[in-house]
N, C-alpha and C positions, 0 to 999 in steps of 0.2 A: 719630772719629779722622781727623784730615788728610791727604788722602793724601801729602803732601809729605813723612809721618814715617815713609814706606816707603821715601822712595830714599837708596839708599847716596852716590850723592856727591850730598854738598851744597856751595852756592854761598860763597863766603864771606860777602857781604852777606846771604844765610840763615842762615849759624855766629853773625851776629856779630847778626843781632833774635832769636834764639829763645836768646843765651848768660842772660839773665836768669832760663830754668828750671834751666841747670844747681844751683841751689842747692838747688832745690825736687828736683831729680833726686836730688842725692846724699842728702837725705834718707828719700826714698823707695828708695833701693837699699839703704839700712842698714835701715831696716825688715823689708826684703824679708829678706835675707842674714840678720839677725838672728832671725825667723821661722822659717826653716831650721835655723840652727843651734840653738834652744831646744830645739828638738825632738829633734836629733841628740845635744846634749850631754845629753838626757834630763832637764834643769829645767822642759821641760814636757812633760808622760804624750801619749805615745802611745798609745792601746789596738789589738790584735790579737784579731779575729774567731775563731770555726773556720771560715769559710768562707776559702777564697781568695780573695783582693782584686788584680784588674788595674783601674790605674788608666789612662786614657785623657785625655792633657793636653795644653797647650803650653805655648809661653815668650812668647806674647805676645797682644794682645787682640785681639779680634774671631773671626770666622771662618776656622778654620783646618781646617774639617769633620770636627772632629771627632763631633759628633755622628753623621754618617751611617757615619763608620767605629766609633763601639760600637754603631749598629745591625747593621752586616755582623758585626760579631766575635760579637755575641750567638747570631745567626744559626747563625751557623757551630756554634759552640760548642754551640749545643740542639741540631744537627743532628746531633752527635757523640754527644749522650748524658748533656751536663750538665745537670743542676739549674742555670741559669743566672738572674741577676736584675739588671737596671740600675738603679742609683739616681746621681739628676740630684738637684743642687741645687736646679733649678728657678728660672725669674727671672720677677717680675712678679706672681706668683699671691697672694692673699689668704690662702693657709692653709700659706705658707711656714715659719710656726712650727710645725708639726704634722709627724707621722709619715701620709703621704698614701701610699696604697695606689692608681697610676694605673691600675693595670689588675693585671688577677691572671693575665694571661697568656691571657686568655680573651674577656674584656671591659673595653671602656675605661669607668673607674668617676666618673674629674673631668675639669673642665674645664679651657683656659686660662685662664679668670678664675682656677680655685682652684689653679692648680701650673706656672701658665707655658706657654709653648707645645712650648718641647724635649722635656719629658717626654712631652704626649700627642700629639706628633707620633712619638716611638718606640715608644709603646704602640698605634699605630696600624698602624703596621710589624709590629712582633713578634707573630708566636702563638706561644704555647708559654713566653715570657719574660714574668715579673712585671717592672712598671718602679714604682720607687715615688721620691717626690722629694720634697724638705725640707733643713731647712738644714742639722741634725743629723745627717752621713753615719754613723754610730756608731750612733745611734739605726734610719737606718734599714737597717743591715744585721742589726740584733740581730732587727728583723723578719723581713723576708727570710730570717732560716734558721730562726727559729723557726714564722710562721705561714704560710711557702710553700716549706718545706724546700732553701734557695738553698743550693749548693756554690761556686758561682763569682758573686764580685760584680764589676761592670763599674761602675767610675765614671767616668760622664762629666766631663769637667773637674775631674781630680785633682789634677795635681800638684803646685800650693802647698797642697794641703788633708791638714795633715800628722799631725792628729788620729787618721785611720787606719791605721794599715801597710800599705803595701802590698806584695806580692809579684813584680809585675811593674810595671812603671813606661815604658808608650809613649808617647812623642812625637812630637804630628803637629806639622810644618812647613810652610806654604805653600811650595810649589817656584817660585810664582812672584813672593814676595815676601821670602822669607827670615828675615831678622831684621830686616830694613828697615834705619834707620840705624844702629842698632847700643845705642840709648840704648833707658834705663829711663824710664819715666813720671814727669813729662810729659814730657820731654824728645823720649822716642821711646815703637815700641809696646810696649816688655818691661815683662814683670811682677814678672820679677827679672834680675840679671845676665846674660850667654850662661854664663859657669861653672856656673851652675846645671844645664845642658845631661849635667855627670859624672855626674850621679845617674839619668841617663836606660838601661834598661837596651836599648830599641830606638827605634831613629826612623822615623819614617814619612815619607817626602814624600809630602805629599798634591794633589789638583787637577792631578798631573802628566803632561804628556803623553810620548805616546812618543816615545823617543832625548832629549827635555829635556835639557839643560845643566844643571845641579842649580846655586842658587848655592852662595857660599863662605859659611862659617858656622865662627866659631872656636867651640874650646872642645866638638868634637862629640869624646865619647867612642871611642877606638879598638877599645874590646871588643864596643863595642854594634852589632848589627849594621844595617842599613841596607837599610827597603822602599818601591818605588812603588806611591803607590796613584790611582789616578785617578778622579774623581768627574763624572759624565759624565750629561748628560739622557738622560733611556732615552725618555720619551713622555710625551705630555701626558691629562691629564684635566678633562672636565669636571665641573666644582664642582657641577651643578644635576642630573647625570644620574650621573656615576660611570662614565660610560663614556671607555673610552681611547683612545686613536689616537695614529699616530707622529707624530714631531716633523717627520716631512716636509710638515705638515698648514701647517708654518707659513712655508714657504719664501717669498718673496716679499709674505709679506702685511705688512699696517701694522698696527699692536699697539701697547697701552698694554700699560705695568709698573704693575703695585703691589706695592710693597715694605717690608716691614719688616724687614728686615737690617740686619749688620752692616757692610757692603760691596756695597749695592745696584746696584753698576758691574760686577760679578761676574755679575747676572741679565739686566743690560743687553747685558755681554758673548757672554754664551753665546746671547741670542737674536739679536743679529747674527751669529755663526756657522753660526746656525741656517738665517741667509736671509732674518730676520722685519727690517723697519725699524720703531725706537721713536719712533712719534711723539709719544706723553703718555707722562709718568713721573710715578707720584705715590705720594712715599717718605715714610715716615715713622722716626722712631730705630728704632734695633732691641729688639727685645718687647716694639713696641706694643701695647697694649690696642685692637683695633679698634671705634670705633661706628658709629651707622649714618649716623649723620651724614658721617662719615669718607667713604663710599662715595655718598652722596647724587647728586653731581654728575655723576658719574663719568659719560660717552657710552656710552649703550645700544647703538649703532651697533659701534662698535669691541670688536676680540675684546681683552680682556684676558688677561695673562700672572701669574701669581702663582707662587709659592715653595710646597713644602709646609708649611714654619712657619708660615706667612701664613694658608693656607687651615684650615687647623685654628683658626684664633680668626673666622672668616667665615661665619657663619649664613647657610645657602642663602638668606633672606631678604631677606639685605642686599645680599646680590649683583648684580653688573650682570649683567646675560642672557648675556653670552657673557663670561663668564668661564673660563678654564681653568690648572689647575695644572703646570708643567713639573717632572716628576718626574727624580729623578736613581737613579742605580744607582753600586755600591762593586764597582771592580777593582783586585785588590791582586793587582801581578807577584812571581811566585814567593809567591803565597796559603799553599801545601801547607808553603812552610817559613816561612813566619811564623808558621802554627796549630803545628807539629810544635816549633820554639822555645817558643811559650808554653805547648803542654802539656806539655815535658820539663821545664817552668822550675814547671808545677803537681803536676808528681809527685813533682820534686825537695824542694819543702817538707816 
């Protein structure tokens, strides 16, 4: 995605070479908006679980973290007392048709190759939480309550996925990107209209720092209530040893990135915050399949910086010697009432 198709004001010699999507835009917004509505008007079946379904979504592509915020909610939620379970679409993986069991809450059971990298980078995270992932969200929560006794499902990237019902419906927002120009794909980054935004029952600004300026975003529901949450490096680890150390480890030094993200300027950023200067970058789309070839060249010399999505598809093997992962951590301001919302809003069913 361009990054040109995050800024809100655009040039008019920009308005006037990118007006040739508007066509291709407004058919992909009626698609969208049509999507939604088949479902709403009930011509096409929604099914409803007995478990509880929070969805965890956005309105537009790429990285909007949510992944690392349904790791913290999962978190939260086992620590309270639920049967909790996540299930992730999964991208990239080979066994994407299948009902895939990533871990049972105990042990991680597949790989990136067989279910993507998001899935078992959250099952990496979570004890105590089954993550299972497939394309089939229906299919895999009928799992989940039957062969791991799930009360509460968390889907990551739900909210055009309308085959489920869901019972709470959050959306993360980049705080520092917004909605970007305001356009539906190609045009811009949305995946459906900002109106879509009324069906939201809370929002999250995600990535955001403290006192931020939140941008302006139409169409943001008035009932829905409104959290920061800030997604922040806690410390780095190394890939070949597992041992950690703070990020002050990096202050001043010179560092390669590798990255397979969505917004690789996002890991570049936070390690100039850090102190660290990027001298090599070597990026690849986001949920690459890594090979070893990929890592071949790479300077043994230089510490390398990775992602934890990244590092979950990277065989200690393939590794360059000083490699290490920048790990992040999830703070959500006013946490105690964002849990105490969503479990009034699960008792309420």
């Amino acid at each position: 995605m361009p990054d040109y198709l995050w800024k809100i004001d655009e040039s008019a010699p920009r308005k006037a070479a990118l007006s040739p999507l508007l066509l291709l835009e407004g058919v992909y917004r009626l698609g969208a908006v049509m999507h939604r509505k088949l479902y709403a008007w009930g011509l096409w079946k929604s099914v409803r679980l007995d478990p509880c379904v929070i969805s965890v979504g956005n309105l537009s592509v790429g990285g909007s973290g949510k992944s690392p915020v349904v790791g913290w909610l999962a978190a939260q939620l086992h620590a309270r007392g639920r049967k909790v379970a996540v299930l992730s679409r999964g991208v990239g993986g080979r066994l994407g048709a299948r009902v895939n069991v990533v871990s049972d809450g105990e042990h991680v059971l597949l790989s990136p190759a067989d279910v993507g990298d998001e899935p078992v980078m959250l099952a990496g995270r979570l004890r105590g939480v089954p993550v299972l992932a497939g394309r089939n969200r229906i299919a895999l929560g009928l799992r989940a309550a039957s062969a791991l006794s799930a009360e509460v499902l968390i889907l990551d990237d739900g909210f055009q996925h309308h085959r489920l019902k869901r019972d709470i419906e959050l959306v993360c927002i980049d705080a520092n990107l917004g909605l970007g120009n305001g356009h539906v794909l190609p045009r811009g980054p949305l995946r459906e209209p900002p109106g879509a935004l009324s069906h939201a029952d809370a929002i999250l600004w995600t990535r955001v720092s403290e006192d931020q300026e939140l941008p302006s975003v139409p169409s943001l529901p008035a009932r829905a209530p409104q959290f920061r949450v800030a997604i922040e490096p806690s410390h780095i680890r190394w890939v070949a040893s597992g041992d950690r150390e703070s990020t002050d480890q990096l202050q001043g030094k010179s560092v390669g990135m590798l990255a397979a993200i969505a917004r690789p300027d996002r890991l570049a950023a936070s390690l100039e915050r850090l102190g660290a200067r990027v001298l090599e970058r070597c990026v690849f789309p986001d949920h690459h399949r890594y090979r070893r070839s990929d890592l071949a060249g790479l300077s043994e010399t230089l510490l390398w910086v990775t992602t934890e999505k990244d590092a979950v598809k990277i065989p200690v093997s393939w590794a360059p010697p000083r490699l290490v992962t920048l790990e992040e951590s999830v703070h959500v301001n006013e946490a105690s009432a964002l849990l105490d919302f969503i479990l009034q809003r699960l008792e309420e069913r």
